[in-house]
C-alpha positions as a Python dict, from the first residue, in 0.01 Angstrom:
ca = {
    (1, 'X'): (0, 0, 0),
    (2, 'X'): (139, 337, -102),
    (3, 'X'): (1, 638, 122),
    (4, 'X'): (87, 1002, 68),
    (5, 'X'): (327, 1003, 383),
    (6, 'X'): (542, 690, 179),
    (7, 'X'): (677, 1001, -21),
    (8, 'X'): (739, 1264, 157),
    (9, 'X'): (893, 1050, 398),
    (10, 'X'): (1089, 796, 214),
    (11, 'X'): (1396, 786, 444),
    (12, 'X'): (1341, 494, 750),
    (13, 'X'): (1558, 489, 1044),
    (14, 'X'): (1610, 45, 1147),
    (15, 'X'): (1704, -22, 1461),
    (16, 'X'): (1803, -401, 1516),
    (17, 'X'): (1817, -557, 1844),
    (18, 'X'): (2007, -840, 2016),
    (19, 'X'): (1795, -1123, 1908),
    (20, 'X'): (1814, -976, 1561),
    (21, 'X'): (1498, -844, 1554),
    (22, 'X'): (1427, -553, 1326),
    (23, 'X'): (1147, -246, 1398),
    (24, 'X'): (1119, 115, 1225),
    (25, 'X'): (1195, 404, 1457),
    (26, 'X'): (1103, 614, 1254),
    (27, 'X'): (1065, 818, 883),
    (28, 'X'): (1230, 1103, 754),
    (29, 'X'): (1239, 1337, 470),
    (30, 'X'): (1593, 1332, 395),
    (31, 'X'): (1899, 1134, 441),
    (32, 'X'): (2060, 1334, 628),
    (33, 'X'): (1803, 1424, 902),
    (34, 'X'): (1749, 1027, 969),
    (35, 'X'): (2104, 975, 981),
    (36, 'X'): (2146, 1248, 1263),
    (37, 'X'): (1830, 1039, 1417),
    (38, 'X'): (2009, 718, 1371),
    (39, 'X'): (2368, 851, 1540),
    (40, 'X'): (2172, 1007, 1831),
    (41, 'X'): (2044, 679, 1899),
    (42, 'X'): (2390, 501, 1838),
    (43, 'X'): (2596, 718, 2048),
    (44, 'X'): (2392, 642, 2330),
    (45, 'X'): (2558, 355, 2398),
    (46, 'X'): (2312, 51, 2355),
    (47, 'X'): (2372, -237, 2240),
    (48, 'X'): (2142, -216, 1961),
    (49, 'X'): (2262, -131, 1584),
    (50, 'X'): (2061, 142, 1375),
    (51, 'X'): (2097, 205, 998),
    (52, 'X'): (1940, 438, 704),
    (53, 'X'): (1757, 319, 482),
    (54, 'X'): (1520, 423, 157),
    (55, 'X'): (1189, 275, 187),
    (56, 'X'): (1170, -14, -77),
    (57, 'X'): (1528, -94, -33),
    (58, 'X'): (1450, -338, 264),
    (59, 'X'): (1110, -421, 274),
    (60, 'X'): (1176, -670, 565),
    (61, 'X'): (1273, -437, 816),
    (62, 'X'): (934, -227, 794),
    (63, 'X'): (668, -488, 849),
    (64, 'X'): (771, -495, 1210),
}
């Protein structure tokens, strides 16, 4: 399904967890504002891992 948000907001922030679970934190406009999301949330120091992606290019990641 392709809603109006899908793009304006094509830019996903993936945040993967121990167990190797995958969720969306979030959606962004640009690269570059969900990369500054996505190293916030890596500099904190958790053990988690968090990556950029374009929606589409990992359709996995955003069913969760």
């Amino acid at each position: 399904m392709n809603d109006g948000g899908t793009i304006a907001l094509p830019w996903l922030v993936i945040r993967q967890d121990d167990n190797g679970n995958r969720y969306r934190v979030g959606r962004y406009a640009t690269r570059a504002e969900a990369q500054k999301i996505a190293d916030s949330l890596d500099h904190r120091g958790h053990k988690q891992l968090y990556w950029v992606e374009r929606i589409g290019q990992h359709d996995d990641a955003t069913r969760n």
